[in-house]
C-alpha positions, 0 to 999 in steps of 0.5 A: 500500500502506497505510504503518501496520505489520503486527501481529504474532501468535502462535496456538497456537504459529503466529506471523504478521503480518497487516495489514488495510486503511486504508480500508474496502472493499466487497470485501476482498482476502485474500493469504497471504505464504509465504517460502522455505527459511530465511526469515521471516514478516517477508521478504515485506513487500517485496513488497507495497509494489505491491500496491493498499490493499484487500488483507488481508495475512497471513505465515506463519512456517514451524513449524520453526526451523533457525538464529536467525530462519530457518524452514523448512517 
């Protein structure tokens, strides 16, 4: 997994971070990161760490706030 850090965006009032690859390749890969209850689009980083350097990364922030930096769908 590519070391350089997601970028983070907000669109029409939907906040995510996206991470394309280093490396140019011939077929991108594109996977959206979905958290759980109470999450945040920054949770599901971890889990990428396995995955090989071709992929498109995108997470989602849940659109409504139930606590300081927890979201639920």
């Amino acid at each position: 997994m590519p070391d350089h850090q997601p970028e983070k965006i907000e669109f029409d009032g939907w906040h995510f971070r996206i991470q394309y690859p280093q490396k140019d390749a011939q077929k991108k890969r594109v996977m959206l990161l979905f958290h759980g209850y109470e999450g945040n689009e920054n949770l599901m980083w971890v889990l990428t760490h396995s995955l090989p350097d071709d992929y498109v990364l995108i997470a989602l922030r849940a659109p409504i706030q139930h606590s300081k930096n927890q979201y639920v769908w």
